[in-house]
OpenMM code with the backbone's topology and positions (N, CA, C; nanometers):
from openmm import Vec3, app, unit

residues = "UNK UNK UNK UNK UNK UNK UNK UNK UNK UNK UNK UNK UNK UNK UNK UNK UNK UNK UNK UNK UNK UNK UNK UNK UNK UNK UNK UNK UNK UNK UNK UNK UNK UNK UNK UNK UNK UNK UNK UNK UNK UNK UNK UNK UNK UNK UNK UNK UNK UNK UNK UNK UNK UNK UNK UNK UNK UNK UNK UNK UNK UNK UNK UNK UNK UNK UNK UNK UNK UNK UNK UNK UNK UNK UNK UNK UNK UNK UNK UNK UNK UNK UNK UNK UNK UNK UNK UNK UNK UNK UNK UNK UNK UNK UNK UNK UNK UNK UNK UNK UNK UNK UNK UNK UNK UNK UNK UNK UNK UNK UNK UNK UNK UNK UNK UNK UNK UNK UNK UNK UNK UNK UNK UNK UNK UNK UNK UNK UNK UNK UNK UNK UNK UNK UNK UNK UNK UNK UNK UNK UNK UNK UNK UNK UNK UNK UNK UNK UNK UNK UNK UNK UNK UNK UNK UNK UNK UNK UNK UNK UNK UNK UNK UNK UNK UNK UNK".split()
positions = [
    Vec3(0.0839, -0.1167, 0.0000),
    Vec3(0.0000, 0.0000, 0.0000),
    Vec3(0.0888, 0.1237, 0.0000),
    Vec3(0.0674, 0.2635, -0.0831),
    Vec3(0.1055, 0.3108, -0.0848),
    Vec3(0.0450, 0.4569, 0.0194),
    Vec3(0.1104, 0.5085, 0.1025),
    Vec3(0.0590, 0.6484, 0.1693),
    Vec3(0.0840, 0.7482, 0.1353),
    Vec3(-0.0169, 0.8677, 0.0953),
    Vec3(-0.0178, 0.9861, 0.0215),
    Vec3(-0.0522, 1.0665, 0.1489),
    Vec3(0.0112, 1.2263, 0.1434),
    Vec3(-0.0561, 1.2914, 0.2376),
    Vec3(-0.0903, 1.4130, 0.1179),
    Vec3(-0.2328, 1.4620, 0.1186),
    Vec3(-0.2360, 1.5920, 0.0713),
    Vec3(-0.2817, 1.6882, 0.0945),
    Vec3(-0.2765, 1.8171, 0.0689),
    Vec3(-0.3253, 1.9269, 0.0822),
    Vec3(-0.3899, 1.9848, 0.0252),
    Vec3(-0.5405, 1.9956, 0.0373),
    Vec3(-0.5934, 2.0854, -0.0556),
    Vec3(-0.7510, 2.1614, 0.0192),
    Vec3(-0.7564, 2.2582, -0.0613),
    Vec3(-0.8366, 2.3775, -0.0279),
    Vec3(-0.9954, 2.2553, -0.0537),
    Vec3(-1.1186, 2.3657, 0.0220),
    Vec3(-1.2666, 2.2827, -0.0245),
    Vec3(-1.2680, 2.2594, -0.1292),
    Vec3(-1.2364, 2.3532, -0.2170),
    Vec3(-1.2823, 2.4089, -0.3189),
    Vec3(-1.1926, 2.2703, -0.4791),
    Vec3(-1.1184, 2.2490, -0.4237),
    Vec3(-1.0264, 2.1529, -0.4920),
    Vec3(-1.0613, 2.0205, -0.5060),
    Vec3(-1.1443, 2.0206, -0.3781),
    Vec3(-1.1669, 1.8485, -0.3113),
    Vec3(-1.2701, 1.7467, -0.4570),
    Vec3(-1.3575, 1.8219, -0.5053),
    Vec3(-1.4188, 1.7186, -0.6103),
    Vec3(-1.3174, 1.7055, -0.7403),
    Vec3(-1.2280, 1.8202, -0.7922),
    Vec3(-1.1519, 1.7080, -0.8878),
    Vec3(-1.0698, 1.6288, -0.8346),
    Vec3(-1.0153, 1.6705, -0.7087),
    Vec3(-0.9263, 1.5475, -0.6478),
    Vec3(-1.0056, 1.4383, -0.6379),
    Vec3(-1.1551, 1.4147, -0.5585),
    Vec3(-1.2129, 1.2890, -0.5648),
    Vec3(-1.2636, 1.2376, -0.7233),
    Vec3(-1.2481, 1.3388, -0.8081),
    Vec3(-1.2730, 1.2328, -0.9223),
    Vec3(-1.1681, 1.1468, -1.0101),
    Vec3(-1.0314, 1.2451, -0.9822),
    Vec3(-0.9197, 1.1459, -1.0137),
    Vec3(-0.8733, 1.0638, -0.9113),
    Vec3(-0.8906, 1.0340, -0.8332),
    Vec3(-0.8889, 0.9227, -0.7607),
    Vec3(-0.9781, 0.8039, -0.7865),
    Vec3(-1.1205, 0.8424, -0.7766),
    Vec3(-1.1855, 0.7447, -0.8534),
    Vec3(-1.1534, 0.7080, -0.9717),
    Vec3(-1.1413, 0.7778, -1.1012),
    Vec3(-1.1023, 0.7804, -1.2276),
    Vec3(-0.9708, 0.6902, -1.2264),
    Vec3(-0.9004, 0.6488, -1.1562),
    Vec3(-0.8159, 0.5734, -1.1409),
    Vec3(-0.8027, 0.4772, -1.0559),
    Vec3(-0.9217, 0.4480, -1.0018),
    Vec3(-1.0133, 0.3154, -0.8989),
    Vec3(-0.9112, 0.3212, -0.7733),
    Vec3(-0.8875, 0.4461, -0.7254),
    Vec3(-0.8020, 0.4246, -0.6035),
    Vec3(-0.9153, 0.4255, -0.4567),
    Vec3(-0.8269, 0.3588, -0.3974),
    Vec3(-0.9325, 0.2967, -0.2924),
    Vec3(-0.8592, 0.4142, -0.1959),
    Vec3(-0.9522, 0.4766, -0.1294),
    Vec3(-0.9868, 0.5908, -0.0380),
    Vec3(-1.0618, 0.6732, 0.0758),
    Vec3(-1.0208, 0.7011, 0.1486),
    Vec3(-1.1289, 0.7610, 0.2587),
    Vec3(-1.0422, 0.8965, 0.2910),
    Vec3(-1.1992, 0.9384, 0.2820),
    Vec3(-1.1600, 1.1146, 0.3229),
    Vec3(-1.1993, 1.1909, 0.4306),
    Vec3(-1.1038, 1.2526, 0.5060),
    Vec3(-1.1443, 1.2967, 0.6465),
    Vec3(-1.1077, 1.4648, 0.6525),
    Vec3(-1.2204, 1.5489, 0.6859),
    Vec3(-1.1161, 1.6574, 0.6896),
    Vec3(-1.1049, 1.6802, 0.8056),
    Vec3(-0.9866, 1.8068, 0.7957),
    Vec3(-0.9234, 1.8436, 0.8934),
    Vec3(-0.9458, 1.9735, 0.9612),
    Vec3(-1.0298, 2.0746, 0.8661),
    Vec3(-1.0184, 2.2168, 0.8717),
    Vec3(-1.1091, 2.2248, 0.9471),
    Vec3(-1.0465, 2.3427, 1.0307),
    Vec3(-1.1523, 2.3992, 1.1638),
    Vec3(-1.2250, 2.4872, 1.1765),
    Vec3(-1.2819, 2.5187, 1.0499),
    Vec3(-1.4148, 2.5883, 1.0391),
    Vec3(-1.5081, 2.5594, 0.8882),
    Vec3(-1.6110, 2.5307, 0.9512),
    Vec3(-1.7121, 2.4983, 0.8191),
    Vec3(-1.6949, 2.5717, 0.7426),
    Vec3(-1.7241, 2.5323, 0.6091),
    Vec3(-1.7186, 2.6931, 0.4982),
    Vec3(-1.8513, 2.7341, 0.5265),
    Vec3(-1.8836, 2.8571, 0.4880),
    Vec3(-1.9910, 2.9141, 0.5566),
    Vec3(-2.0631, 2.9433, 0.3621),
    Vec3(-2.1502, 2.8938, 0.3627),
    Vec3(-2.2541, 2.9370, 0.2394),
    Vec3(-2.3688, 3.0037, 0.2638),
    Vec3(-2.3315, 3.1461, 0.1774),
    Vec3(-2.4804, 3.2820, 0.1996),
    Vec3(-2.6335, 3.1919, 0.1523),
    Vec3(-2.6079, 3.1244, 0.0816),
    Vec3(-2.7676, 3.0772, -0.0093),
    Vec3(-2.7133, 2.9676, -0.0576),
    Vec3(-2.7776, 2.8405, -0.0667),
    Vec3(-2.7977, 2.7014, -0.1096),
    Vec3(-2.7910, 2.7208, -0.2690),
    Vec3(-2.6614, 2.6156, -0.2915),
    Vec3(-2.6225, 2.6082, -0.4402),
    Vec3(-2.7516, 2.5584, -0.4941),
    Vec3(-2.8641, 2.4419, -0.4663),
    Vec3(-2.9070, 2.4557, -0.5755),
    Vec3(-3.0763, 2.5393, -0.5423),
    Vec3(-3.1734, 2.5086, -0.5919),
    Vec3(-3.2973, 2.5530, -0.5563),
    Vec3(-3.4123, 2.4472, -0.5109),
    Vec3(-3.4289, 2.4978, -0.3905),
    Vec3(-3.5284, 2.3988, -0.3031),
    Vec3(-3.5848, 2.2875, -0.4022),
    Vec3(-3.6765, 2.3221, -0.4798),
    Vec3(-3.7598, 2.2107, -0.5493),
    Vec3(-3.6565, 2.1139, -0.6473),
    Vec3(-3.5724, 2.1945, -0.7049),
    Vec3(-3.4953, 2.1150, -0.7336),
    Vec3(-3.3920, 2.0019, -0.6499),
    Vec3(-3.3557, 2.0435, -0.5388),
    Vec3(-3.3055, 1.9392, -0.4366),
    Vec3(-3.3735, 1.8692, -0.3680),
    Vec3(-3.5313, 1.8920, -0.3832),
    Vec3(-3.6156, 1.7983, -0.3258),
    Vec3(-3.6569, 1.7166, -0.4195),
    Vec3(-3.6677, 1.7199, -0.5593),
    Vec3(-3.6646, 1.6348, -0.6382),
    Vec3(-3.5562, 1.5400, -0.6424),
    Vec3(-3.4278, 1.5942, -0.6457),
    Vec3(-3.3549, 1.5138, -0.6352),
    Vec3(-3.3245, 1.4067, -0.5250),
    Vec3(-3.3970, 1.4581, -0.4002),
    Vec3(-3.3865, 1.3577, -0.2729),
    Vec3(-3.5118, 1.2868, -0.2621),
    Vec3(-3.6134, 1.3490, -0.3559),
    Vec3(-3.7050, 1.2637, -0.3142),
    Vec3(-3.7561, 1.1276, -0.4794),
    Vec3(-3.6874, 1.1504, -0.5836),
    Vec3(-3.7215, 1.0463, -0.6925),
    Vec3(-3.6021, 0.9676, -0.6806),
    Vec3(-3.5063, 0.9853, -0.6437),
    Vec3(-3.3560, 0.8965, -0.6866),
    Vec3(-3.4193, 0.7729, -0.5770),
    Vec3(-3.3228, 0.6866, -0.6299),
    Vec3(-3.3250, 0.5825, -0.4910),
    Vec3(-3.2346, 0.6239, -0.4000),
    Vec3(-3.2675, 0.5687, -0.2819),
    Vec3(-3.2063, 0.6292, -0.1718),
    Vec3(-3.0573, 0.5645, -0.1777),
    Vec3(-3.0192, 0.5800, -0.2413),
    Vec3(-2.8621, 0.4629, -0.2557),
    Vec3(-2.7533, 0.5589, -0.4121),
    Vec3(-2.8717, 0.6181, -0.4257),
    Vec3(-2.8018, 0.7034, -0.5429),
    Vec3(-2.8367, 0.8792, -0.5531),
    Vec3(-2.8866, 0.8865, -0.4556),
    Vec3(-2.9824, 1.0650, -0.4512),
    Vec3(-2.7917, 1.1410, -0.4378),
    Vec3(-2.7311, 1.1015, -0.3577),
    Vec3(-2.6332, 1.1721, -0.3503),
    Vec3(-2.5277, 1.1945, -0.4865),
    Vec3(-2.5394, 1.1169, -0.5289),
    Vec3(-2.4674, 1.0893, -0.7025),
    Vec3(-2.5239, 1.1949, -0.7664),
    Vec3(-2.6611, 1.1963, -0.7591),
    Vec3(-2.7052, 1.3047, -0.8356),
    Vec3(-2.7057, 1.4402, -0.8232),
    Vec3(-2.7070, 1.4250, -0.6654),
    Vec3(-2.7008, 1.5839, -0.5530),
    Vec3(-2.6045, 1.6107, -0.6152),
    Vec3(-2.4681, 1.5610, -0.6117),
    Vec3(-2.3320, 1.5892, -0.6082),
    Vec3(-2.3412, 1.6571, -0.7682),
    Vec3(-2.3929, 1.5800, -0.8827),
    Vec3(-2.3755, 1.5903, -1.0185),
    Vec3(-2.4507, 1.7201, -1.0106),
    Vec3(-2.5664, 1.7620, -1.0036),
    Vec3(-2.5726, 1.8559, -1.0747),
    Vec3(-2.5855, 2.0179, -0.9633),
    Vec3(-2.5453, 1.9692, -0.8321),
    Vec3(-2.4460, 2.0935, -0.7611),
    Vec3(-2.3273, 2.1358, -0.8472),
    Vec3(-2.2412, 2.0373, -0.8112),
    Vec3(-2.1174, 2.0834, -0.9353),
    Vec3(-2.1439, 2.1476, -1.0765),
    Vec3(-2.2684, 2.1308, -1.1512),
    Vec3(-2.2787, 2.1901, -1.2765),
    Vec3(-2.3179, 2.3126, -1.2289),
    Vec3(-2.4134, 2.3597, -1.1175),
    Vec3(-2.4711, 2.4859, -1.1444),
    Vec3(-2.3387, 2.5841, -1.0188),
    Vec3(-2.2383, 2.4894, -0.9484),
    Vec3(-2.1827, 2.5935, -0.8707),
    Vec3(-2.0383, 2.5903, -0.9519),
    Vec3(-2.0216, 2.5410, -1.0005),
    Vec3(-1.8573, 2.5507, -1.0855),
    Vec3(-1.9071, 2.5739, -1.2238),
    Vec3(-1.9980, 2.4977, -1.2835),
    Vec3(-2.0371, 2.6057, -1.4321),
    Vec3(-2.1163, 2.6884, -1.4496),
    Vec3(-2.1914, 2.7255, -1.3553),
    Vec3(-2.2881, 2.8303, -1.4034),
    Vec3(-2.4170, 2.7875, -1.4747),
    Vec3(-2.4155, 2.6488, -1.4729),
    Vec3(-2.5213, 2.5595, -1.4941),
    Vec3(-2.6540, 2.6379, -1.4562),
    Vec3(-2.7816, 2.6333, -1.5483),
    Vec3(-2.9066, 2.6688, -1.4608),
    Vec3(-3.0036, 2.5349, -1.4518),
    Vec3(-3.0442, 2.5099, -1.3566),
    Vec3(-3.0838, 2.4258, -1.3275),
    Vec3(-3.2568, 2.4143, -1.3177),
    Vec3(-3.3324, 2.3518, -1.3786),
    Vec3(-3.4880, 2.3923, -1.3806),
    Vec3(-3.5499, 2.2264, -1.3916),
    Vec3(-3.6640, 2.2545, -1.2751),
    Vec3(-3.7804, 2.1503, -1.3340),
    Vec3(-3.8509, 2.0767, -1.4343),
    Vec3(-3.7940, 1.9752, -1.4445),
    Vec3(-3.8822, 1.9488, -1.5924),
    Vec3(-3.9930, 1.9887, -1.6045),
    Vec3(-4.1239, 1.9843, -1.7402),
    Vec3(-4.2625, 2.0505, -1.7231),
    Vec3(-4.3344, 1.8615, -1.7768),
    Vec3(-4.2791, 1.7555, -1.7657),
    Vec3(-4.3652, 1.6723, -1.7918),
    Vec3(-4.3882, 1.5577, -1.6561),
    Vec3(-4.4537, 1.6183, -1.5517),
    Vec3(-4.5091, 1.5574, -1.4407),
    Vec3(-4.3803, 1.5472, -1.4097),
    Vec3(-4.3214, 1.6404, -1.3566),
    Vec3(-4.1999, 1.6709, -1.2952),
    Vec3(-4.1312, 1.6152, -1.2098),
    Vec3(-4.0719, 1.5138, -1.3052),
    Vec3(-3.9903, 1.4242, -1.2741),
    Vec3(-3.8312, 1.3901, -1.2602),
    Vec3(-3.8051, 1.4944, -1.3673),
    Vec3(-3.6612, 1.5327, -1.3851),
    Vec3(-3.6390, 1.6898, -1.4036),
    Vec3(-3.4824, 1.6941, -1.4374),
    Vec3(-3.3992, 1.8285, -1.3713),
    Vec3(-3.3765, 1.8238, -1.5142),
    Vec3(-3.3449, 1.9649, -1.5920),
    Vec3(-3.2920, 1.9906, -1.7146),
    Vec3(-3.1834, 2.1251, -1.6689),
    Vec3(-3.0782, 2.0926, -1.7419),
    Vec3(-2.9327, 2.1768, -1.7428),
    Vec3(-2.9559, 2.2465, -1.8182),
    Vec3(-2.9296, 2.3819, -1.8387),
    Vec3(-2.9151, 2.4526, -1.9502),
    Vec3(-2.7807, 2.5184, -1.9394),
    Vec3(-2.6889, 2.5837, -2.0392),
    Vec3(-2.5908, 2.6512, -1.9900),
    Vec3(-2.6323, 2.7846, -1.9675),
    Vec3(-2.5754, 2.8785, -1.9320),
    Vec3(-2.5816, 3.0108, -1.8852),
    Vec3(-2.6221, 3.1071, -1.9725),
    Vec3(-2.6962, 3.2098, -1.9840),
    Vec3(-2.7525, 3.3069, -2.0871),
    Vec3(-2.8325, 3.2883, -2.2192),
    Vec3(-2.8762, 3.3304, -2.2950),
    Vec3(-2.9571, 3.3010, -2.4052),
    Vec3(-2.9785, 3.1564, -2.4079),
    Vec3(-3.0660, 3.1086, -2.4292),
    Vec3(-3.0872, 2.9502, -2.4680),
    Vec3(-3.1252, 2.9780, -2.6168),
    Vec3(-3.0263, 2.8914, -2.6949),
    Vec3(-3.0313, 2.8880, -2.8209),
    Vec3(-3.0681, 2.7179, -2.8893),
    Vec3(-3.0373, 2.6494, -2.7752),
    Vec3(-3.0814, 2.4843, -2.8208),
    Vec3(-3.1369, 2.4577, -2.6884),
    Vec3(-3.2000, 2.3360, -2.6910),
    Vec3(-3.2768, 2.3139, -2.5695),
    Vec3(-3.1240, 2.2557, -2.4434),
    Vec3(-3.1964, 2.2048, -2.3273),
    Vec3(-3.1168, 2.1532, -2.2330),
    Vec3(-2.9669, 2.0714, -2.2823),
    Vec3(-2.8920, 2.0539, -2.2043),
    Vec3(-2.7723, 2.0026, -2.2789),
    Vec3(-2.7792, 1.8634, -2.1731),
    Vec3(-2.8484, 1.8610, -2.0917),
    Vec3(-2.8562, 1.7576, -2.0013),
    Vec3(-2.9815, 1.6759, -1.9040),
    Vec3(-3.0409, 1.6382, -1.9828),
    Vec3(-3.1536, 1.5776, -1.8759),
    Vec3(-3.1453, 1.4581, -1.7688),
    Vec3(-3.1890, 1.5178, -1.6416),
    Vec3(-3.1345, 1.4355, -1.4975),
    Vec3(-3.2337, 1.3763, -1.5109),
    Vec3(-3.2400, 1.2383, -1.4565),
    Vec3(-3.3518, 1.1705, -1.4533),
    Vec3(-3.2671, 1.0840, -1.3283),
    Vec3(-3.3532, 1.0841, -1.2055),
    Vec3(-3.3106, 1.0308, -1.0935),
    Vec3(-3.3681, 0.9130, -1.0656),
    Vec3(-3.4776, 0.9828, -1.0746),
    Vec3(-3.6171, 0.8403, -1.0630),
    Vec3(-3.5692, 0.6877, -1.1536),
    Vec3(-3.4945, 0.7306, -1.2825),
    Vec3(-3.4601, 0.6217, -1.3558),
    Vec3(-3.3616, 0.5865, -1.3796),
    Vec3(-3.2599, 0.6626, -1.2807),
    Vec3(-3.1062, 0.6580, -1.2346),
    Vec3(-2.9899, 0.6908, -1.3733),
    Vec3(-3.0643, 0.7893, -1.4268),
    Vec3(-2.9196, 0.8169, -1.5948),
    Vec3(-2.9725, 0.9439, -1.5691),
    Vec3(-2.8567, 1.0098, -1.6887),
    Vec3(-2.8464, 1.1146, -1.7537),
    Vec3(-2.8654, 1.0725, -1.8812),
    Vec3(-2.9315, 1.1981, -1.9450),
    Vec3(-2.9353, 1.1807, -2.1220),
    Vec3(-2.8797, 1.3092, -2.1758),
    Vec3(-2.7632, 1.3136, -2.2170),
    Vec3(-2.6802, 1.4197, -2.2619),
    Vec3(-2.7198, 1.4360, -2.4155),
    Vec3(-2.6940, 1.5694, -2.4634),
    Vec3(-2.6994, 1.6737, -2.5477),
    Vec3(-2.6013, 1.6326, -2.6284),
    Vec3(-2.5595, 1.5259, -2.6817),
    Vec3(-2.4732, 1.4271, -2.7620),
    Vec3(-2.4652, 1.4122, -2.8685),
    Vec3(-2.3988, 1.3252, -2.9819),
    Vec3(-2.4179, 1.2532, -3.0705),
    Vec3(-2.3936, 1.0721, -3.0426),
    Vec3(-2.4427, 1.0196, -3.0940),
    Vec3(-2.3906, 0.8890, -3.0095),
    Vec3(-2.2806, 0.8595, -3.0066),
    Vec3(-2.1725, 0.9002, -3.1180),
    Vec3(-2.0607, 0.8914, -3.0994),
    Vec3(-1.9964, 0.9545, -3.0225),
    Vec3(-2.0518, 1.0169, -2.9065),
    Vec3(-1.9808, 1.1142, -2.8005),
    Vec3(-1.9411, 0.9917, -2.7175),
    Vec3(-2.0236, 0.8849, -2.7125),
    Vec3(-1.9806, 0.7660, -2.6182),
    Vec3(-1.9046, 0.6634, -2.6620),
    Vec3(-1.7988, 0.6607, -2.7583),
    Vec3(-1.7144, 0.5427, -2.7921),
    Vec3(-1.6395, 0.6088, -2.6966),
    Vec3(-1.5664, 0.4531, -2.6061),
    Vec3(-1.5183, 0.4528, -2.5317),
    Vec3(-1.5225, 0.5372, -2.3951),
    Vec3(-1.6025, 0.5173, -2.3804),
    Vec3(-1.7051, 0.5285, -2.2401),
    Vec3(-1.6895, 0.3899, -2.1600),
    Vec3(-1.6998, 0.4081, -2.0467),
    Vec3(-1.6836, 0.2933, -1.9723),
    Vec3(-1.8379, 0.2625, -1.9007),
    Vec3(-1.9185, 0.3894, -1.9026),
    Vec3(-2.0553, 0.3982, -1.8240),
    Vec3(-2.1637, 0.4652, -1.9566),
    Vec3(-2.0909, 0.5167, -2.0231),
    Vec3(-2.2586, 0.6011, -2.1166),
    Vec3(-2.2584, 0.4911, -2.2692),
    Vec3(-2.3396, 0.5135, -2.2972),
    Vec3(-2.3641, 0.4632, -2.4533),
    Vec3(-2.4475, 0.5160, -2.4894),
    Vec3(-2.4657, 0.4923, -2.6833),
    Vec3(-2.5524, 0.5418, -2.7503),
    Vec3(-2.6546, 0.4871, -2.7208),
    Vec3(-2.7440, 0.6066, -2.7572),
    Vec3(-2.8922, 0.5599, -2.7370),
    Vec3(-2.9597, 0.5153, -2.8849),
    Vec3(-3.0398, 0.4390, -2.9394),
    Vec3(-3.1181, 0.4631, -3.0263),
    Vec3(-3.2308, 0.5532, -3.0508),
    Vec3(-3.1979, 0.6738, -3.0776),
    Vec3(-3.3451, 0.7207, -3.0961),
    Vec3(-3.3426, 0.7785, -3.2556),
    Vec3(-3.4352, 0.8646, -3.2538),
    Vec3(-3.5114, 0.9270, -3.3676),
    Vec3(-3.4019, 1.0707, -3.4104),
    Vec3(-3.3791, 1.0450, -3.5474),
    Vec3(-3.3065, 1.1815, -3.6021),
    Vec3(-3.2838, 1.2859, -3.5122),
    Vec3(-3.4472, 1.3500, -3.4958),
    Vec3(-3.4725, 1.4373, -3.4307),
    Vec3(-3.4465, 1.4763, -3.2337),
    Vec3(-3.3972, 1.3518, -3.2112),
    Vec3(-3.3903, 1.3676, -3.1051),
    Vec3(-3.2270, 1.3764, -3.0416),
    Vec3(-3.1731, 1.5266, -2.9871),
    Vec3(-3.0381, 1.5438, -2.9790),
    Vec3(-2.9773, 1.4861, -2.8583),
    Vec3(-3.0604, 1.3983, -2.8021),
    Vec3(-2.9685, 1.3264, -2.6553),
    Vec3(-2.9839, 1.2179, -2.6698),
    Vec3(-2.8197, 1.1887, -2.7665),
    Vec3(-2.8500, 1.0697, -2.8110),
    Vec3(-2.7418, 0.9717, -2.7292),
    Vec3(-2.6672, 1.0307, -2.6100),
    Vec3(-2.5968, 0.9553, -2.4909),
    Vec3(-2.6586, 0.9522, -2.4091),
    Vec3(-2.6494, 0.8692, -2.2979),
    Vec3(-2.7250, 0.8057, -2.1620),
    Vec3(-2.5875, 0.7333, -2.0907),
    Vec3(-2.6022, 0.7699, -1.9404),
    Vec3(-2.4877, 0.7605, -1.8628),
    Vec3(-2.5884, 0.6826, -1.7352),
    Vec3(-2.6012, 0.6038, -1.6844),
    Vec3(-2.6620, 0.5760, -1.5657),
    Vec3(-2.5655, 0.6088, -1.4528),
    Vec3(-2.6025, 0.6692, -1.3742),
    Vec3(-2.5476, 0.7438, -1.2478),
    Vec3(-2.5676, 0.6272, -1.1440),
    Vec3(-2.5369, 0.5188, -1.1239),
    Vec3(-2.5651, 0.4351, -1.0277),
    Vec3(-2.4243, 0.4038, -0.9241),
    Vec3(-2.3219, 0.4648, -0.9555),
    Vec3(-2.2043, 0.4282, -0.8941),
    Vec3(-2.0856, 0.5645, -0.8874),
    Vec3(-1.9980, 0.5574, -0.8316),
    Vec3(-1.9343, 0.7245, -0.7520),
    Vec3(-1.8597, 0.7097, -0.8794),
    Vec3(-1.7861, 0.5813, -0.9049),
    Vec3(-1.7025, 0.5615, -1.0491),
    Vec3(-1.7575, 0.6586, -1.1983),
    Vec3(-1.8552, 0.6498, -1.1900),
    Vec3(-1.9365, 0.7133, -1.2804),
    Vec3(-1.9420, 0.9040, -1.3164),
    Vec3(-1.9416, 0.8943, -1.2084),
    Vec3(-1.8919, 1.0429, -1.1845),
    Vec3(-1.8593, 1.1689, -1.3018),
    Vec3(-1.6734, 1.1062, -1.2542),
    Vec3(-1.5887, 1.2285, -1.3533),
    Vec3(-1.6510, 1.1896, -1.5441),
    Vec3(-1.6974, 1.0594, -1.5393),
    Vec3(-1.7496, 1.0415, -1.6948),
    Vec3(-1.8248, 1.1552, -1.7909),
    Vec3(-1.9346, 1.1157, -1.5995),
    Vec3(-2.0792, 1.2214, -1.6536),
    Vec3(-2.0308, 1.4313, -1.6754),
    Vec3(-1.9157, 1.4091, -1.5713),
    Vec3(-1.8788, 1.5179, -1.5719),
    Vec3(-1.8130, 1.5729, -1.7054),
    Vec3(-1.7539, 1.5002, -1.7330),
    Vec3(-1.6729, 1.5004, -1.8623),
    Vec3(-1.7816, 1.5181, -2.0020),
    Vec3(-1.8745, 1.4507, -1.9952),
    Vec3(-1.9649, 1.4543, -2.0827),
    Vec3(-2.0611, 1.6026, -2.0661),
    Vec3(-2.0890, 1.6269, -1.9833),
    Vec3(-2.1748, 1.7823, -1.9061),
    Vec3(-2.1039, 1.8750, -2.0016),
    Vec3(-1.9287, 1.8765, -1.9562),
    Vec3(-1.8755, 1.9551, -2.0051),
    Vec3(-1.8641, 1.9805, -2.1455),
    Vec3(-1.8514, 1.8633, -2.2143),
    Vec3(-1.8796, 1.8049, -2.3625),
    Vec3(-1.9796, 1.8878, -2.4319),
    Vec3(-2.1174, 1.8398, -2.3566),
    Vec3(-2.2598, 1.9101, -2.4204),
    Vec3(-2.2631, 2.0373, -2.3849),
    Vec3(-2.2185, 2.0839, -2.2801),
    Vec3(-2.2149, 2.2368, -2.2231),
    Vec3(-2.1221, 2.2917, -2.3399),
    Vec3(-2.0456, 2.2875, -2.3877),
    Vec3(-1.9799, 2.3337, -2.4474),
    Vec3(-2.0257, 2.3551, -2.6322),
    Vec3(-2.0825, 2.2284, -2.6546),
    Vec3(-2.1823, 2.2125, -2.7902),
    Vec3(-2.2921, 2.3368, -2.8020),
    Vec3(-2.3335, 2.2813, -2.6883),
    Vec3(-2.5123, 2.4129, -2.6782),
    Vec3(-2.4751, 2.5659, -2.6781),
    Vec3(-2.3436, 2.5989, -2.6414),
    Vec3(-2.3095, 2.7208, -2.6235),
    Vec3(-2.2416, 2.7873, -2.7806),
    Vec3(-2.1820, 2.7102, -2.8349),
    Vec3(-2.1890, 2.6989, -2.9693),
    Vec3(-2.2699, 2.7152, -3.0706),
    Vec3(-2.3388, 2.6567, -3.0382),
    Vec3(-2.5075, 2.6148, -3.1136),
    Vec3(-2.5296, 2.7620, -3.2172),
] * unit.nanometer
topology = app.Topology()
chain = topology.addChain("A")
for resn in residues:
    res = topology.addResidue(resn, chain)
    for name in ("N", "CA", "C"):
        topology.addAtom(name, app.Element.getBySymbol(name[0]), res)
């Protein structure tokens, strides 16, 4: 076994836990710092974090908490209710919406359906193409069922976030 000691700020701590995972290192994290960070207002928005705690299974709500906190507090992600018996979370990126969502959360059914082409997922270890219809632009799906999964979905967010802003 090898022992690492490191140092790093809050703010650092999720890409450090995703390359660690991303490289299946076995880990436990304890902090050390002696004062909570103090947050003015809750990264995401009530209904939206109650959706998310209340459709996921209780074995995966945090996968998702985690996923799309990180999009709306490190990208600027906006984060909104779906409108079809509101079930899921849709991503949009920041300012004008010029294509629809780049990311639909679906907790209740444990994936993401990204703003893709299917070939966004060769060589993916967790997403694949989807089959759908011409018309339909989320044509990757990532199931969020495991922490491993993670930096993928993240990687892919960033992917479609970056497409839609283009657009």
């Amino acid at each position: 076994m090898i022992k690492v000691s490191i140092h790093a700020r809050p703010e650092e701590l999720p890409a450090l836990i995703d390359a660690l995972a991303a490289h299946g290192a076995d880990f436990s994290l304890h902090s050390t710092s002696q004062a909570a960070e103090v947050r003015t207002e809750p990264v995401l928005d009530r209904d939206v974090l109650t959706l998310l705690r209340t459709r996921a299974p209780s074995q995966h709500a945090d996968l998702f908490i985690s996923f799309v906190e990180t999009e709306v507090r490190d990208h600027g992600a906006v984060a909104e209710l779906g409108t079809e018996k509101t079930s899921y979370v849709k991503l949009y990126v920041p300012g004008p919406r010029r294509v629809g969502a780049y990311c639909y959360v679906r907790p209740d059914r444990t994936y993401l359906d990204f703003r893709l082409p299917g070939h966004a997922a060769d060589g993916c270890s967790f997403a694949a193409a989807r089959n759908v219809q011409a018309d339909n632009a989320h044509a990757v799906r990532l199931p969020l069922t495991t922490p491993e999964a993670l930096p993928e979905a993240r990687r892919l967010a960033r992917q479609a976030a970056a497409e839609a802003e283009s657009a």
